[in-house]
RODREN-708594 format. One record per residue (C-alpha): residue in three letters; x, y, z. Coordinates in pm, whole numbers. Layout:
<pts>
  residuo    east   north      up
      ALA       X       Y       Z
...
</pts>
This chain:
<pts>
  residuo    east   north      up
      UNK  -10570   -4027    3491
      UNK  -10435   -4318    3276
      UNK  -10486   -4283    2940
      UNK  -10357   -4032    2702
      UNK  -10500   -3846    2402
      UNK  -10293   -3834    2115
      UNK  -10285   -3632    1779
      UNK  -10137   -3773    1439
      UNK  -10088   -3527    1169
      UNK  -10155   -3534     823
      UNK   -9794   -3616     696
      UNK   -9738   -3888     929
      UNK  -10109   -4071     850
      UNK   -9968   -4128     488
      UNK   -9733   -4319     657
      UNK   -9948   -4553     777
      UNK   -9699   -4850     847
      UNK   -9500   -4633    1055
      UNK   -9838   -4505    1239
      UNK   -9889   -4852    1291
      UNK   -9556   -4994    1394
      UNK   -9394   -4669    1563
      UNK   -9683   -4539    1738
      UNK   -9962   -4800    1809
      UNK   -9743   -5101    1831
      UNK   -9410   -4968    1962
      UNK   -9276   -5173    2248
      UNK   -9644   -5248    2383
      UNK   -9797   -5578    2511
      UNK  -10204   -5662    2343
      UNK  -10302   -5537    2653
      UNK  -10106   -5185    2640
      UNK  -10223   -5090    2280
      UNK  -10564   -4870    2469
      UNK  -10585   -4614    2740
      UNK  -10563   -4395    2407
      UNK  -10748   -4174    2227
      UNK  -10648   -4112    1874
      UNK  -10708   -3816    1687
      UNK  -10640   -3809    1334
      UNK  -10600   -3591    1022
      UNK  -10672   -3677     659
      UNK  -10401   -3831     458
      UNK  -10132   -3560     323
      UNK  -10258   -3325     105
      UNK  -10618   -3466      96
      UNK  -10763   -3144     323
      UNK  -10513   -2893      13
      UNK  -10742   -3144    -269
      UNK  -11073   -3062     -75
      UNK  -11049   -2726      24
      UNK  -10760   -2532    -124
      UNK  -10378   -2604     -72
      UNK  -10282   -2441     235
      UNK   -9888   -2317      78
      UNK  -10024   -2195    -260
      UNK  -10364   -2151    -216
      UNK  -10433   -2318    -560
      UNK  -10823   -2394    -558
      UNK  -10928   -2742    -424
      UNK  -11324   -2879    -474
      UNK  -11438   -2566    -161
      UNK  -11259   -2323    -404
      UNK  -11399   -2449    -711
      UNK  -11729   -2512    -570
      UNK  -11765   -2102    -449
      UNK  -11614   -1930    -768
      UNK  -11794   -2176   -1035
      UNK  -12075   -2082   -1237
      UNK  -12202   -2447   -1330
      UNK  -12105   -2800   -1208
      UNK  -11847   -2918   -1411
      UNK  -11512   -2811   -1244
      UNK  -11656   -2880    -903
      UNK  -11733   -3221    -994
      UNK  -11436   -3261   -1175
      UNK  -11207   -3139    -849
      UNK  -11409   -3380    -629
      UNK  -11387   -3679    -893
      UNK  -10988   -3599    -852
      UNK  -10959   -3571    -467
      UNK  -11203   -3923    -458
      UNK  -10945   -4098    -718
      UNK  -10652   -4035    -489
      UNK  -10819   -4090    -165
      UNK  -10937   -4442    -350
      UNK  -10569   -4488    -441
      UNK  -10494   -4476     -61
      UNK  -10720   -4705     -15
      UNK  -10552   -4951    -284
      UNK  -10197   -4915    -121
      UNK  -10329   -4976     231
      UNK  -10521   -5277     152
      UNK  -10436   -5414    -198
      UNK  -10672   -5673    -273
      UNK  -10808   -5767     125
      UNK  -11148   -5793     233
      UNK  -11067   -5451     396
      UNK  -11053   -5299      47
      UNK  -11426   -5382     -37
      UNK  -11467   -5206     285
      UNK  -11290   -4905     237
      UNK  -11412   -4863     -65
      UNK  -11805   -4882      -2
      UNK  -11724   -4598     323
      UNK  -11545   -4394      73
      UNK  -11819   -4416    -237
      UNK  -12097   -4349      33
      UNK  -11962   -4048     146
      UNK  -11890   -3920    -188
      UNK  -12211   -4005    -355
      UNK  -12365   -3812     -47
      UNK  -12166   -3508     -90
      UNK  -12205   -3472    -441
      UNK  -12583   -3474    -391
      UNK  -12534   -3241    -141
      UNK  -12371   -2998    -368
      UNK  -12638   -3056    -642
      UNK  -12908   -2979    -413
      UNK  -12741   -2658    -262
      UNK  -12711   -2494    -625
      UNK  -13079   -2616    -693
      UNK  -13209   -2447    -387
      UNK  -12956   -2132    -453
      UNK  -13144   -2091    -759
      UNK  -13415   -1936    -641
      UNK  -13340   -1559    -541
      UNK  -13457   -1636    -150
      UNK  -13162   -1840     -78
      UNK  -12797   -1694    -134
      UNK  -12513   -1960    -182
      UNK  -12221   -1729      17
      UNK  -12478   -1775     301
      UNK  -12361   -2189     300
      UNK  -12052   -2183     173
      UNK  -11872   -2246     543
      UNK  -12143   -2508     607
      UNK  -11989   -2643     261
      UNK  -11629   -2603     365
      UNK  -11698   -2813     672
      UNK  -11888   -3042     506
      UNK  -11611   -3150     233
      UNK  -11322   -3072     541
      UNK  -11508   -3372     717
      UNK  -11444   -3611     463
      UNK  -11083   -3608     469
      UNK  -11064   -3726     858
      UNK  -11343   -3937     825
      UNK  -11176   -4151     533
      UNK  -10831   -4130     715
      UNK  -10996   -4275    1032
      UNK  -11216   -4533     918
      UNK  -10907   -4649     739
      UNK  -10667   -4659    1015
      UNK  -10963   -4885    1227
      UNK  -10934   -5163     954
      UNK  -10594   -5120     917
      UNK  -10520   -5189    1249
      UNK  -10765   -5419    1281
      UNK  -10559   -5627    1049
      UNK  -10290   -5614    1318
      UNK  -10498   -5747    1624
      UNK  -10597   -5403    1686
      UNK  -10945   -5364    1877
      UNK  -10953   -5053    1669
      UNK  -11261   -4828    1658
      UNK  -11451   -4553    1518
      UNK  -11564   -4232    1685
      UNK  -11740   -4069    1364
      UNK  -11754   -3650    1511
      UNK  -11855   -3583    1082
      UNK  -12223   -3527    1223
      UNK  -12256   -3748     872
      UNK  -12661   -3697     827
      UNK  -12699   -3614    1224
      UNK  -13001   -3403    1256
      UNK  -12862   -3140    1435
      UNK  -12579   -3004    1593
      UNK  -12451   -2977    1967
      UNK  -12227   -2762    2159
      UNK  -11858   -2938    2102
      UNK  -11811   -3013    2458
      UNK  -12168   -3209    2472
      UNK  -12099   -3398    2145
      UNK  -11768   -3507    2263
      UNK  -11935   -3566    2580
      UNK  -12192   -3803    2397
      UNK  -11969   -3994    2173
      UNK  -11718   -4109    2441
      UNK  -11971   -4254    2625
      UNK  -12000   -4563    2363
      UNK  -11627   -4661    2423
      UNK  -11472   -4837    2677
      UNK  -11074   -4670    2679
      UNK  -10992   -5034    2883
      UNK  -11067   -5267    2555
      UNK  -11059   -5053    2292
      UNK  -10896   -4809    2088
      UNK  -11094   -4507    1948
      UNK  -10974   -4347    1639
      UNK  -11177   -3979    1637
      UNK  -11186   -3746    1327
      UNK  -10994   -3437    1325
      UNK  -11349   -3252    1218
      UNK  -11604   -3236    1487
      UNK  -11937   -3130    1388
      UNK  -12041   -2923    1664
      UNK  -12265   -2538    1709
      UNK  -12010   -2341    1754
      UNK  -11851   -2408    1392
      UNK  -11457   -2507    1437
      UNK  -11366   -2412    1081
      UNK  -11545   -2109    1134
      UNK  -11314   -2012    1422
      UNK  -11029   -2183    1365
      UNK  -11009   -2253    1016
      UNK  -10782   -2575     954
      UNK  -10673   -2561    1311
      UNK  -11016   -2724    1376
      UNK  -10826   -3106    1462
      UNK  -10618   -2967    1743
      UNK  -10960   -2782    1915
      UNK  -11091   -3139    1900
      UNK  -10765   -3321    1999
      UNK  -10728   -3046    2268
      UNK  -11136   -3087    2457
      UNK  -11116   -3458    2443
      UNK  -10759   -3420    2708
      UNK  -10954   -3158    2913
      UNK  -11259   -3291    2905
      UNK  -11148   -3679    3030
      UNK  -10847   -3524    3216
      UNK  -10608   -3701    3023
      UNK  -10248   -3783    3151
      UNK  -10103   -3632    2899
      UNK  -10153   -3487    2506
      UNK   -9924   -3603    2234
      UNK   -9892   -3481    1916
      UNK   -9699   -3670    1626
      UNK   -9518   -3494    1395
      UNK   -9256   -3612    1105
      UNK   -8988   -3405    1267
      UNK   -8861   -3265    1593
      UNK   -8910   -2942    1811
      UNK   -8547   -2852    1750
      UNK   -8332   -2572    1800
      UNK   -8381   -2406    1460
      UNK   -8471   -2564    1106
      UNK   -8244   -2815    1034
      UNK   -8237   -2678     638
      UNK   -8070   -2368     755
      UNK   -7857   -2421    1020
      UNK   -7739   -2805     920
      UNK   -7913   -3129     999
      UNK   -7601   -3229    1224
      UNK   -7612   -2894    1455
      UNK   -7965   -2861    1530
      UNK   -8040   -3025    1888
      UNK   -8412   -3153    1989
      UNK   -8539   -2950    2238
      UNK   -8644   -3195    2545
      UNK   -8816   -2941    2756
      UNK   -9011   -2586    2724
      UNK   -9324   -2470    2835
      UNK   -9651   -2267    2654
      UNK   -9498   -1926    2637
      UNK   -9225   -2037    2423
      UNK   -9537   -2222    2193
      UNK   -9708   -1898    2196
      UNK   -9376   -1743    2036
      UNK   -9396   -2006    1800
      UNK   -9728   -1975    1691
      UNK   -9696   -1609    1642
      UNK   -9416   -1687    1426
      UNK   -9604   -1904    1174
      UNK   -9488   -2201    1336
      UNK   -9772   -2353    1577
      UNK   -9669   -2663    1768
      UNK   -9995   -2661    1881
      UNK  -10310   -2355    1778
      UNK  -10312   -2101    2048
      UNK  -10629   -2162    2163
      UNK  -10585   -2568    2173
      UNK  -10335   -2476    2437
      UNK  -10499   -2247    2663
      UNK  -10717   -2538    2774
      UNK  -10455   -2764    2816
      UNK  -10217   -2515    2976
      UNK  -10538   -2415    3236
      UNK  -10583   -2768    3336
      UNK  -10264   -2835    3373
      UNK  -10231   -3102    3090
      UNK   -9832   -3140    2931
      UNK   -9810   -3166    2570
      UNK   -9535   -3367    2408
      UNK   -9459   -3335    2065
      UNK   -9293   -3675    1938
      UNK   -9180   -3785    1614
      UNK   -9302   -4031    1449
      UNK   -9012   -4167    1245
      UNK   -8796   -4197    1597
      UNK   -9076   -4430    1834
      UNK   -8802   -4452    2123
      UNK   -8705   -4065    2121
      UNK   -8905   -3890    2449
      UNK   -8977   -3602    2219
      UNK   -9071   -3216    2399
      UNK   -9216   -3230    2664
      UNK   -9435   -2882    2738
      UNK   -9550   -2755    3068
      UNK   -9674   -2451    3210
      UNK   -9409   -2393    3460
      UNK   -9108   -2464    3299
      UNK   -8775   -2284    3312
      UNK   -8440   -2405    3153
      UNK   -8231   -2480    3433
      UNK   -7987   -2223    3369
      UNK   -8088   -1859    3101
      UNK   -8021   -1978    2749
      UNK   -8179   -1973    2369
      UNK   -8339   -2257    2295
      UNK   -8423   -2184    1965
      UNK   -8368   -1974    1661
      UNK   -8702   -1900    1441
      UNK   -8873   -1718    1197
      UNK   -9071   -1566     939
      UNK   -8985   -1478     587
      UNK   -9169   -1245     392
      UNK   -9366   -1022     583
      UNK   -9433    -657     490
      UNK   -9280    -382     760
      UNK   -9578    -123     699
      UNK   -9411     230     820
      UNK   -9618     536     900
      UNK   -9452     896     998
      UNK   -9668    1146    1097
      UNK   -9463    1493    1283
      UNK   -9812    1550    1469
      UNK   -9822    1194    1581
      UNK   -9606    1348    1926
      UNK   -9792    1283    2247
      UNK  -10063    1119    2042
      UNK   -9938     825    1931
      UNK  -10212     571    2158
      UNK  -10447     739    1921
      UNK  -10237     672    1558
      UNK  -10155     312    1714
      UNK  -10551     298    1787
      UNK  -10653     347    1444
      UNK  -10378     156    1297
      UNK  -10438    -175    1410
      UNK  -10822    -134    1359
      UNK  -10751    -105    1028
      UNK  -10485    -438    1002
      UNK  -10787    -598    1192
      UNK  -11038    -460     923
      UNK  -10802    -608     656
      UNK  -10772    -949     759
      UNK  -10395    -955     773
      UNK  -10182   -1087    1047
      UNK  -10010    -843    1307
      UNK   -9643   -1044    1400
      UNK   -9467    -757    1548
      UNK   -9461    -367    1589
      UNK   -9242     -78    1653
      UNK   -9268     311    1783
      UNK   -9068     621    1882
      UNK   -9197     959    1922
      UNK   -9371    1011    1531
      UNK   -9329     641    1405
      UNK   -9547     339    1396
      UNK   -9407      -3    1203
      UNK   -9637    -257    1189
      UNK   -9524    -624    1088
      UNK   -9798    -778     880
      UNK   -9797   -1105     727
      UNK   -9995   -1158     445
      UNK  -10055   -1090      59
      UNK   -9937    -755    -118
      UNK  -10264    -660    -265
      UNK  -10396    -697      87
      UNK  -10108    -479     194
      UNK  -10205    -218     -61
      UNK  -10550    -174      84
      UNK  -10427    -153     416
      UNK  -10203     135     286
      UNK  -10443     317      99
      UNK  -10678     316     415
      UNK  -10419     473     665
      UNK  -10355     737     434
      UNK  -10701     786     346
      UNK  -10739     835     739
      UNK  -10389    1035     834
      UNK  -10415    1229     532
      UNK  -10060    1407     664
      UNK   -9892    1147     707
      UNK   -9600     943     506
      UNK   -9673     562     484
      UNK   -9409     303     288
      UNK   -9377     -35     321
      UNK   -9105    -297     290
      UNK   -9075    -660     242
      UNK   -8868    -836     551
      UNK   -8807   -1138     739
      UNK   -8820   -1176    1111
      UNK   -8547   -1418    1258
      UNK   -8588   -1480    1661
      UNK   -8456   -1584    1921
      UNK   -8632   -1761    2187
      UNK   -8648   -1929    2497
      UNK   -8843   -2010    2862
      UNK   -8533   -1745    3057
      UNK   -8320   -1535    2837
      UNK   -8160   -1368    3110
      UNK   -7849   -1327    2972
      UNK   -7627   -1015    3013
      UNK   -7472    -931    2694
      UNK   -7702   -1140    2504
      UNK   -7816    -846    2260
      UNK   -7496    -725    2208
      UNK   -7338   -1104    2105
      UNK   -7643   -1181    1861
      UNK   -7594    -854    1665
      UNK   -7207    -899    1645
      UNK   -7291   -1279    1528
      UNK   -7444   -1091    1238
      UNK   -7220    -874    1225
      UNK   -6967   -1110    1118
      UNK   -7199   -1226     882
      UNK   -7230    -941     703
      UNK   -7642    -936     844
      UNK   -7736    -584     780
      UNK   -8029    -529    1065
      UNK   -8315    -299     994
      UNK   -8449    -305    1373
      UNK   -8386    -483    1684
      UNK   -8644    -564    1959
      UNK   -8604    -736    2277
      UNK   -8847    -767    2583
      UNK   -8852    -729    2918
      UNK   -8966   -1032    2964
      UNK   -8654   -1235    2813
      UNK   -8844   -1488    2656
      UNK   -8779   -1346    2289
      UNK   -8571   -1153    2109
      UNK   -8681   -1024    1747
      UNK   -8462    -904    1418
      UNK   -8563    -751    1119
      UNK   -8391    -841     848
      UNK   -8393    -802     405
      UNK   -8569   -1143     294
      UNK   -8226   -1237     133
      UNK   -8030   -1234     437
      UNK   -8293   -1431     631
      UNK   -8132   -1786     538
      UNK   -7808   -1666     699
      UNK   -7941   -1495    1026
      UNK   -8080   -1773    1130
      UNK   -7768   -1991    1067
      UNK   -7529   -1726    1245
      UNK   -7741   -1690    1557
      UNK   -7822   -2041    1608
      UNK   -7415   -2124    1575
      UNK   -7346   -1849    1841
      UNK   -7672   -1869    2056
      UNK   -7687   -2273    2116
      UNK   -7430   -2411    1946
      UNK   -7180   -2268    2154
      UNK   -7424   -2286    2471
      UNK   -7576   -2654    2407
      UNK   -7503   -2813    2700
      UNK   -7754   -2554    2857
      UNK   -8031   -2653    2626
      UNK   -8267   -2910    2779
      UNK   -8248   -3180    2574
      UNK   -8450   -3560    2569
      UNK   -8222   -3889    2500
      UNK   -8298   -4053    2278
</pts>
């Protein structure tokens, strides 16, 4: 019950000096640098140059690789991802032994891939063997070279420092076959000793059950996530290159946002729902069954506590501990006058069909002949969800809208009157809301919103809702 597994995102890695000085080194005797498990990401944007970049989708070597109809812009994508991740390599090391190092891993795994790739098309050539059928092997393949890079790098680098740094490879680079994730992390810890050394484990872990294939690029924190459970860590940490605060600090002002010291996982799952995961849902159900916290620190302030999340956690007195949100989702609003005393059957087939369509349900409303639906996701995508309702409720009336979502949130939101403040903050404002809804539960409270007033919602409710209340807010000294 000692040690602790830790998570360093992508961001932070390309900040290695910092990973090395704020997090690794940071007010820690030799003998205090293990006990740790390190899970890492590739180097910022590395995973976008591999696969496809994550904010504008614009095709990486994955992308290029499925859509291409011979080798050249495949190669060419990977050529460009290998010259930047061999750049990294030049500013970590500059002309050190290390570099030779480095740079032998790096051509290895490259050289290997591209083979790879030559042999799939070869083989995909004959009409028996269908390249769609590999393409997710393919994704994990090339997603597995970014963390493997970033964490054979961090070994030498700290290595440099005095570091009894180490490798734990989870690629499955040229393993024969695959195990169940728990028995491969199983297997690899078993060559480590936590007392003497300091493991630095790939994000990717290859593993049967297929972690892209699941959780897409949420596959690090599933890995990050069984290594706590399974060794019953003391606690998880994840490093960030910013805070858990009260609301972003580019909207409501870098000066009134306030670190949140304390929350627990249903305030996460709020989060996550909201586009912004502090952790993927599913990497915190196993820590939140066993009991594990999670503390989200940032790296660019070593001696700031960070958030701390629990399970059981209530602010000590009903308050809003943050203002969220999500711009640009598409209210999709059905009307049917037959819908009355049938609507479990409309709201049935309705989210069947946002299921069928791949986009992402973040909220809903009814009454007595009206479903809304807020969907995140593309408009084309929206389009074909559209034409399928009406296709099915051939009497009904379907339109759509483009909103935002601003919310408030927090572990007891208990507040009389709280409703009635946050729509006269708007109000004031000048906020025109298109819908309101609030839960039972008081650990949320949701507004609709036009996309151009989005900016200023969340501004006006995080000056009334914890500005004015901060002292209730639970926050971490720095």
């Amino acid at each position: 019950m000692s040690h602790t597994v830790e998570k360093i995102g992508g961001t932070s890695m390309s900040e290695y000096q910092a990973v090395r000085d704020h997090i690794i080194l940071h007010n820690r005797t030799p003998e205090q640098y293990y006990q740790r498990l390190m899970v890492v990401s590739a180097f910022g944007g590395i995973t976008d140059g591999l696969l496809e970049c994550k904010r504008t989708g614009a095709p990486g070597v994955y992308a290029t690789y499925a859509d291409a109809e011979d080798d050249s812009a495949w190669e060419q994508a990977l050529d460009n991802v290998a010259d930047r991740m061999a750049q990294i390599n030049k500013d970590m090391f500059a002309d050190t032994p290390e570099r030779a190092l480095a740079d032998s891993f790096l051509s290895d795994r490259i050289v290997g891939i591209r083979e790879c790739l030559h042999h799939l098309r070869q083989v995909c050539a004959f009409g028996q063997f269908q390249l769609a059928e590999q393409l997710q092997t393919v994704r994990e393949l090339l997603a597995a070279m970014g963390e493997a890079h970033s964490a054979h790098n961090m070994v030498l680098y700290l290595r440099q420092s005095g570091v009894n740094a180490v490798l734990m490879d989870l690629t499955g680079w040229r393993a024969d076959e695959a195990q169940p994730l728990d028995d491969a992390l199983i297997e690899a810890l078993s060559h480590f000793d936590l007392a003497t050394q300091l493991p630095i484990v790939t994000g990717y872990a290859h593993c049967k059950e297929g972690l892209m294939g699941r959780f897409d690029r949420g596959y690090s924190e599933m890995t990050f996530s069984r290594l706590a459970v399974l060794t019953k860590a003391r606690e998880a940490i994840i490093h960030k290159e910013f805070h858990l605060s009260s609301a972003d600090p580019r909207l409501a002002g870098e000066d009134k946002v306030i670190p949140i010291g304390r929350t627990n996982y249903d305030v996460t799952d709020q989060l996550s729902n909201l586009g912004m995961e502090a952790i993927h849902p599913q990497a915190a159900k196993g820590l939140r069954q066993k009991g594990i916290p999670l503390r989200i620190r940032n790296t660019f302030e070593p001696d700031h506590e960070g958030t701390l999340i629990t399970t059981d956690y209530r602010s000590p007195a009903p308050c809003v501990e943050m203002v969220a949100g999500r711009r640009n989702i598409f209210a999709v609003e059905m009307f049917d006058q037959d819908m009355v005393g049938r609507v479990s059957h409309y709201a049935e087939q309705f989210t069947d069909e946002i299921e069928d369509t791949g986009l992402n349900l973040v909220s809903k409303d009814m009454n007595a002949n009206t479903l809304t639906y807020y969907v995140s996701g593309n408009r084309k995508t929206v389009r074909t969800l559209v034409a399928a309702l009406k296709r099915k409720f051939e009497h009904a009336d379907v339109h759509t809208h483009r909103v935002s979502l601003v919310s408030a949130v927090g572990s007891d939101m208990s507040i009389p009157g709280l409703l009635a403040r946050s729509v006269a903050a708007l109000n004031r404002t000048n906020v025109p809301v298109r819908a309101v809804h609030q839960t039972l539960r008081a650990v949320e409270m949701q507004f609709i919103v036009d996309d151009q007033y989005y900016e200023q919602a969340v501004k006006s409710l995080h000056d009334e809702l914890v500005q004015t209340n901060a002292d209730t807010v639970a926050l971490s000294v720095a």
